[in-house]
C-alpha positions in Angstrom: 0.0 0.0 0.0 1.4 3.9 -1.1 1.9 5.6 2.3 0.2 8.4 0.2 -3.0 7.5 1.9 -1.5 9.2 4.9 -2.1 12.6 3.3 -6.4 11.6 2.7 -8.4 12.9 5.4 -10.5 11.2 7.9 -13.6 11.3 5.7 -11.7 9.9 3.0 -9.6 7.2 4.2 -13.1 6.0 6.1 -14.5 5.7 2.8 -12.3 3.6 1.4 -12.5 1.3 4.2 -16.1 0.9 3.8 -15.9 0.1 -0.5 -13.5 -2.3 0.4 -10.5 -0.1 -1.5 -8.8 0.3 1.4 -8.4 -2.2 4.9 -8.2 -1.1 8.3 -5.4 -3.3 8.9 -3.1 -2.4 6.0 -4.0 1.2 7.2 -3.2 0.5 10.8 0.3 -0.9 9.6 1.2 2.2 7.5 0.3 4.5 10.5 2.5 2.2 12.9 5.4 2.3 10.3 5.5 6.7 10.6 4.8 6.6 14.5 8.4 4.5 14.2 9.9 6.3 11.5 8.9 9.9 13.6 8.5 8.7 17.0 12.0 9.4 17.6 12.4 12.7 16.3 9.1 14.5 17.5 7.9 12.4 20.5 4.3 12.9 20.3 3.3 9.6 22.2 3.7 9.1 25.6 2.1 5.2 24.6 1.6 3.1 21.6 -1.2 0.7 21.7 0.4 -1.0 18.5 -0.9 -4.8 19.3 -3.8 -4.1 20.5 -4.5 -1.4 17.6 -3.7 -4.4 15.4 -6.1 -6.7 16.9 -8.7 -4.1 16.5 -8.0 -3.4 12.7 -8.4 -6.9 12.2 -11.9 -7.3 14.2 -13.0 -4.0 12.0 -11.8 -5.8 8.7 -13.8 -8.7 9.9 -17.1 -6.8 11.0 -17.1 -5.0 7.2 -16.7 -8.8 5.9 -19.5 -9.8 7.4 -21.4 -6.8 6.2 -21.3 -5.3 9.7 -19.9 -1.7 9.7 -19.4 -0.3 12.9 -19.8 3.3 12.4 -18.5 6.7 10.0 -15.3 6.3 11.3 -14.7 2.5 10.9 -11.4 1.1 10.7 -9.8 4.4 10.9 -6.5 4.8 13.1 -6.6 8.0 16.2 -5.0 8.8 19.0 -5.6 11.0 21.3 -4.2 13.4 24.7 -3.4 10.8 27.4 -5.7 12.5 30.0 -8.7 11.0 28.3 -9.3 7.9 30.6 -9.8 4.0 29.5 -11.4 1.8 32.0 -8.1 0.0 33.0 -6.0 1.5 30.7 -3.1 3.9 31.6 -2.9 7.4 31.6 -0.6 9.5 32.4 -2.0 13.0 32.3 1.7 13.7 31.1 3.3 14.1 34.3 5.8 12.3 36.7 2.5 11.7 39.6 0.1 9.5 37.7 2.7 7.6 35.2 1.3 4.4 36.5 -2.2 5.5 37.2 -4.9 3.2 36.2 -8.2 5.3 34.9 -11.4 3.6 36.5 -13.7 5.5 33.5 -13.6 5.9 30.3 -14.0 9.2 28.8 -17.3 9.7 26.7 -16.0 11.8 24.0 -13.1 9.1 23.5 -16.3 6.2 23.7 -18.2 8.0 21.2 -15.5 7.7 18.8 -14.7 4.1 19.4 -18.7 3.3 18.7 -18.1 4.8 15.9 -15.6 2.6 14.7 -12.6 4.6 15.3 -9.1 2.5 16.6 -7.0 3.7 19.2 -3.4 3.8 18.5 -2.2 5.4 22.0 -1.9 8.5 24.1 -0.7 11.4 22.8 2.2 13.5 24.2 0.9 16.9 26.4 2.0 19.2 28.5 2.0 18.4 32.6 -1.5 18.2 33.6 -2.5 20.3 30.7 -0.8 23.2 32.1 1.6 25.4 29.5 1.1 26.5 25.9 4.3 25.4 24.1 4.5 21.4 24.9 7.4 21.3 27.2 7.6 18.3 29.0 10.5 17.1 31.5 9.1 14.0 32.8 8.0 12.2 28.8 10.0 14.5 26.9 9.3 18.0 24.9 7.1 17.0 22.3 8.4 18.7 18.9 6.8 20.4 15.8 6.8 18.2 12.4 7.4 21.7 10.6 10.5 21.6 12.2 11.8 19.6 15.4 13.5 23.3 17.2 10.6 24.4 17.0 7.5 24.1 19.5 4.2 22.4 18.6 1.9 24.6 21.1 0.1 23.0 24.3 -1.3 21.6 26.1 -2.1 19.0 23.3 0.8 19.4 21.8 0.6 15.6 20.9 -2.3 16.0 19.2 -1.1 18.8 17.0 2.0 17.1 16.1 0.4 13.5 15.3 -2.3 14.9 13.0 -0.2 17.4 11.2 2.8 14.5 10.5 0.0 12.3 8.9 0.6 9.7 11.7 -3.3 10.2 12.1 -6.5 11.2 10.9 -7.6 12.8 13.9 -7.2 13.6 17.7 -8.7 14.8 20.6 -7.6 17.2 22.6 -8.4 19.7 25.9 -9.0 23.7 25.3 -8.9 25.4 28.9 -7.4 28.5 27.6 -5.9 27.8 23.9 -4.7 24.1 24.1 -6.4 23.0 21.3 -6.0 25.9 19.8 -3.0 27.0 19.8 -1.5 23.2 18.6 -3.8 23.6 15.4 -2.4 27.0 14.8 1.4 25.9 15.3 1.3 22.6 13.7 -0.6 23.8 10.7 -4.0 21.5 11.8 -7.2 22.4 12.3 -8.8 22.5 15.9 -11.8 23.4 17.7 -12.9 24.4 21.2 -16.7 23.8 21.5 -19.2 26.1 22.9 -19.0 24.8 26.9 -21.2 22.1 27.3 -21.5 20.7 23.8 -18.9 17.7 24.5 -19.0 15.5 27.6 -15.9 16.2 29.9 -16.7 12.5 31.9 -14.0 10.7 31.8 -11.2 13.8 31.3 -8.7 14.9 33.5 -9.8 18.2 35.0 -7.7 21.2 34.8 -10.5 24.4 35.5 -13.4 22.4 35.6 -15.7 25.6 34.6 -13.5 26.2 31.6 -12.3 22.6 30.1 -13.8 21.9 27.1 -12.6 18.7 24.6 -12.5 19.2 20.9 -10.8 17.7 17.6 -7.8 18.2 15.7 -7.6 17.4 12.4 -6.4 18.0 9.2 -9.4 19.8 7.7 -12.6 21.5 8.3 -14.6 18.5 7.3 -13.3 16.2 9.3 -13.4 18.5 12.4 -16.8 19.0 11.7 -17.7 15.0 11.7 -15.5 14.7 14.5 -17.7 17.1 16.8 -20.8 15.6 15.3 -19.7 12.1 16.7 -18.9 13.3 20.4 -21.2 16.1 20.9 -24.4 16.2 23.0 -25.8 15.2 26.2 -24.4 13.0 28.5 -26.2 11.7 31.6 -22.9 10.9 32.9 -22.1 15.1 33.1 -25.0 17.0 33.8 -22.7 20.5 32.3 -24.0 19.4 28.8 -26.7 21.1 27.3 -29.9 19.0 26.5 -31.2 19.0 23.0 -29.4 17.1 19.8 -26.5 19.6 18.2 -26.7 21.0 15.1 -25.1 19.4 12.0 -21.9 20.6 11.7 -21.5 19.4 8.0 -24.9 21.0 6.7 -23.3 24.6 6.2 -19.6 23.1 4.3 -19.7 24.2 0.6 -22.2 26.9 1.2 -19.4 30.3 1.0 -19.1 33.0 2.9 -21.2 35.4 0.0 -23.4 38.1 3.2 -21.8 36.5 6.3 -20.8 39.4 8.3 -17.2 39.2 9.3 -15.9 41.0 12.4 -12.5 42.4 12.6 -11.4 43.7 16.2 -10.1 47.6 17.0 -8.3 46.3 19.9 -6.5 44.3 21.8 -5.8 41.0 19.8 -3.0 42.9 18.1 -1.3 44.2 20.8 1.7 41.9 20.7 0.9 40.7 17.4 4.0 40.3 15.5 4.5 42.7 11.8 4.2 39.3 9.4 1.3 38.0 11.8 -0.5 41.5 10.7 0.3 41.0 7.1 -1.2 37.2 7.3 -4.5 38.3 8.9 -4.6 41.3 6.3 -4.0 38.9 3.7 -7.0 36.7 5.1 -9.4 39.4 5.5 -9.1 40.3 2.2 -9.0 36.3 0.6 -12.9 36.6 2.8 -13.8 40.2 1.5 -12.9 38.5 -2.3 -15.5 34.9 -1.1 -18.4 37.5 -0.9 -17.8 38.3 3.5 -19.3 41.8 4.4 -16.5 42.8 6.4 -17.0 44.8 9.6 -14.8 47.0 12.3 -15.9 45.8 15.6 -15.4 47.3 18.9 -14.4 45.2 22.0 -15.3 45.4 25.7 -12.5 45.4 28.2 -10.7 42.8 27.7 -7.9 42.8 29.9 -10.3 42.4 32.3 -11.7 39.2 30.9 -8.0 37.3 30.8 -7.9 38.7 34.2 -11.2 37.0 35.6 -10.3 34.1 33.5 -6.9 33.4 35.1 -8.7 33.9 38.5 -11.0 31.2 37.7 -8.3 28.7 36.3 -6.0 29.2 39.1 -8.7 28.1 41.4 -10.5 25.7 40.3 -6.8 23.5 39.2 -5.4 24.1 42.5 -8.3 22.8 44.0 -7.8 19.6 42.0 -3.9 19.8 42.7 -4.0 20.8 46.4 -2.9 17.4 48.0 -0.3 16.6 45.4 1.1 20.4 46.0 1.1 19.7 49.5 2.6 16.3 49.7 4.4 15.7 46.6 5.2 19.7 45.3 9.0 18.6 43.7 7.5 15.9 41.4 5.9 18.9 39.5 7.7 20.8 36.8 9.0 23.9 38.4 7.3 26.1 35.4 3.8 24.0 36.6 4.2 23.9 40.7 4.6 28.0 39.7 1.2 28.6 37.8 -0.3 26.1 40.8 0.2 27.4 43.9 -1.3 30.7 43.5 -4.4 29.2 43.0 -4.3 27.8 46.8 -4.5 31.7 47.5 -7.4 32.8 45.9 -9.9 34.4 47.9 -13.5 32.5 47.9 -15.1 35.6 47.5 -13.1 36.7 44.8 -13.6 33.4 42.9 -17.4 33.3 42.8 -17.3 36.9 41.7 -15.7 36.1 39.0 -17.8 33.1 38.1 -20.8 34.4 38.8 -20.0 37.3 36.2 -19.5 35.1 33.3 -23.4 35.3 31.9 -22.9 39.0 32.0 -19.9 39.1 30.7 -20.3 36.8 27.6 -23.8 39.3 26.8 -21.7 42.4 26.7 -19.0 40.9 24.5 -21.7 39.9 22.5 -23.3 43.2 22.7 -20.2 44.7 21.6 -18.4 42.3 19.1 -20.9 40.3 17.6 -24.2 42.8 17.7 -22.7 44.2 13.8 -20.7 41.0 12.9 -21.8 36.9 12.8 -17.9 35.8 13.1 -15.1 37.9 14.6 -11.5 36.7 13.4 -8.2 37.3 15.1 -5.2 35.3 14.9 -4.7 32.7 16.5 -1.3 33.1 18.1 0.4 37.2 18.0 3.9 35.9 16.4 6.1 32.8 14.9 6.4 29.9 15.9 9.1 30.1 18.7 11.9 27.4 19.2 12.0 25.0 22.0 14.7 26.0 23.8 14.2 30.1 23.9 10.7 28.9 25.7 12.0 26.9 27.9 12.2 29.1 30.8 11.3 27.1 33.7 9.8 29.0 36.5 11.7 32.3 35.9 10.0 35.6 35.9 9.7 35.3 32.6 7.5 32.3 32.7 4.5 34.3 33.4 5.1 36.9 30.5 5.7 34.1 27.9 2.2 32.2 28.8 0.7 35.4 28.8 1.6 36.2 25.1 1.5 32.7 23.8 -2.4 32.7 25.0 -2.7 36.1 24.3 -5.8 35.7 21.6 -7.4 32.3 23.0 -7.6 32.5 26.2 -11.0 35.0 26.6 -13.3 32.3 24.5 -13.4 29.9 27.5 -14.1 32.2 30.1 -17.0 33.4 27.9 -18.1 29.8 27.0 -18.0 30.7 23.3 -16.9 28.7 20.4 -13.9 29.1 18.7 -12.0 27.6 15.2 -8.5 27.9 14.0 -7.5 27.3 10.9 -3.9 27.6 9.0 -3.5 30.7 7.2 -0.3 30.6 5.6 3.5 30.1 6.6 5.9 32.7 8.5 9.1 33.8 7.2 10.5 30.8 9.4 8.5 28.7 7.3 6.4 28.0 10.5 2.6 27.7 10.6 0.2 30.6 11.6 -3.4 30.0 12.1 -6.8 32.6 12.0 -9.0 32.3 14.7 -12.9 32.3 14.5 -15.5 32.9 17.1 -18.9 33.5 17.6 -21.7 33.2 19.6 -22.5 30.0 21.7 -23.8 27.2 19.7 -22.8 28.5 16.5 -20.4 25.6 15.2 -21.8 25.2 12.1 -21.2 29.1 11.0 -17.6 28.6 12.0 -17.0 25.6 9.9 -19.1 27.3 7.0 -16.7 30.3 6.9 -14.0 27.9 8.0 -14.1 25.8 5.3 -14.5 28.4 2.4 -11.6 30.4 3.7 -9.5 26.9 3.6 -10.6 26.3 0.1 -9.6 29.3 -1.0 -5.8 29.4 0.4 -5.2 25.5 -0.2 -2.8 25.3 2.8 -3.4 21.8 2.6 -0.6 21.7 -0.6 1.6 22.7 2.4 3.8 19.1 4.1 5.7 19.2 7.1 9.3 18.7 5.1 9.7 16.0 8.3 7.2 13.9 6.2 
């Protein structure tokens, strides 16, 4: 078999499997052969399943035999953040305190995609806990960007970025707390989206803020993120945060253009630190939307220095509250950059805390109010600058730990506070031939308008030509 069917997309390779053109197993094989062949160079599994990923191939060649297909995504090879738990399977969470921890759930986003028909190939490298936006990692190793191994691959799923954008798979999940789904996509070149809050199950996840975690796909296009949220969206009676009612479909809107959507482009604020050829990329994609037929907008924004701030109260608080025993008996087997953003959280004022939660209804219907009254999408960039190398971002916990989170999540991080929905998608290269992604948001529950825009901006640049030289 051509390894060149590493290149299809989910939705194609799937359909080969199910005419027959194409078998799970030989699929499974070539997938196993680039996790050895880049494995070494870019470490973005903590764990391959390889046997048992085997096994399963076989049982999905068998099933289609018999005339039995077990869902969209049969046959096809994932992998996903190793802090999605596997009733007795491991999971590290990427960190140095639960390296032999057992889960005693299974996470119902990952289910949902093995009903589907999905295999598992392993667990995908992340940051510590989820906490840091590069993909540093001391106790698994950094994990490193296909574009080019110096370089970073964004966190905290910075597995999942680097997986999906070396072909090694079709598709990943990962966590978006404040960017880490995000700002991987945008780094690595992929795809990814962070759902409106409560449209995927978090059962079965590790917690980081658990007002602000949401789980979405990476991929390597819009179409197969959109199938990918179909498949693990909706209600859950196992987490009652999910909102009732079937979601929309996420693939009825692909093809349609962009001709009257009203696009919103920001006065302030997103472009603060932004980077001259970052400016010159999101220029370049304003105008490629204002040629598809977009109305295009000036927006104004609310405060929103004051949003990161309430948001970064409300993360620090509700992770320490998770971490508080391990900080207390076990501080040292944290990275020192991690124990760092930690601790202050143990300080937090309860007062303070609720304050800030209980503003986040108000809050979301002023930005609304303010960005999204005149406009149906607002873009930004995704990330202010380049790509940055591994080693000038990794900075422990120096002072200037703080400042280089800050900038890193300097566009994503206000979408989870407000709950709202979010898509990045690649826009074109730097000059250090580095990925840069365009971010998309709008209001809650509005998926479907994202990947509509999404996909006719993606069409229209054919970043997809692009291959990590790795490759």
């Amino acid at each position: 078999m051509s390894h060149d069917v590493l290149d299809l997309g989910l939705v194609e390779v799937a359909q080969l499997i199910r005419k027959k053109k194409l078998s799970s197993l030989e699929l499974t094989k070539a997938c196993l052969e680039r996790v050895e062949k880049l494995q070494p160079i870019i470490n973005c599994f903590i764990r391959v399943e390889a046997e048992a990923a085997l096994k399963a191939a076989r049982r999905a060649d068998a099933a289609l035999a018999k005339k039995k297909p077990l869902g969209p995504l049969h046959g096809v090879p994932l992998a996903h953040k190793d802090m999605l738990y596997r009733v007795g399977g491991h999971t590290t969470c990427g960190s140095k305190i639960r390296k032999n921890y057992v889960a005693q759930s299974t996470s119902s986003a990952l289910q949902r995609l093995l009903d589907a028909g999905s295999i598992y190939l392993g667990g995908l490298n992340m940051a510590e806990f989820a906490i840091g936006p590069t993909g540093h990692n001391a106790h698994h190793g950094h994990c490193r960007n296909p574009w080019n191994p110096e370089h970073v691959t964004g966190g905290s799923s910075s597995g999942s970025g680097s997986a999906v954008a070396a072909r090694i798979v079709f598709g990943a999940l990962g966590s978006d707390t404040g960017g880490s789904v995000r700002l991987p996509a945008s780094m690595c070149g992929v795809v990814g989206m962070k759902p409106t809050t409560g449209l995927v199950s978090r059962y079965g996840a590790m917690p980081l803020s658990f007002t602000l975690d949401t789980i979405g796909p990476l991929t390597r296009n819009v179409r197969d993120n959109a199938l990918m949220l179909r498949l693990i969206g909706g209600p859950d009676p196992l987490d009652p945060t999910t909102a009732s009612g079937k979601p929309a479909n996420f693939e009825a809107g692909l093809g349609k253009g962009v001709k009257g959507v009203r696009i919103g482009i920001p006065k302030s604020y997103f472009f603060d630190v932004a980077s001259p050829e970052v400016r010159a990329l999101y220029a370049q994609s304003v105008e490629t939307l204002r040629e598809l037929g977009a109305h295009i907008v000036e927006v104004k924004l609310p405060d929103m220095i004051r949003l990161v701030q309430l948001s970064n109260l409300v993360l620090v608080a509700e992770a320490a509250t998770f971490h508080a025993k391990w900080l207390k008996e076990r501080p040292y087997d944290y990275q020192e950059q991690v124990r760092h953003r930690l601790e202050p959280g143990l300080l937090v004022p309860a007062v303070a805390y609720l304050e800030a939660l209980n503003a986040r209804a108000r809050e979301l219907e002023a930005f609304c109010a303010a960005a999204l009254s005149k406009a149906d999408v607002l873009i930004t960039p995704a990330m202010p600058f380049a790509v940055p190398r591994v080693d000038e971002t990794d900075v422990g916990g120096s002072p200037e730990a703080a400042d280089m989170v800050a900038r890193i999540s300097w566009c994503s991080r206000v979408a989870n506070y407000l709950g709202m929905p979010a898509l990045v998608v690649p826009c074109g290269l730097t000059s250090n031939y580095m990925p840069a992604g365009l971010q998309l948001m709008a209001r809650p529950f509005a998926e479907p308008l994202l990947y509509r825009v999404g996909a006719a901006f993606e069409q229209a640049i054919g970043f997809d030509a692009h291959r990590p030289p790795i490759i």
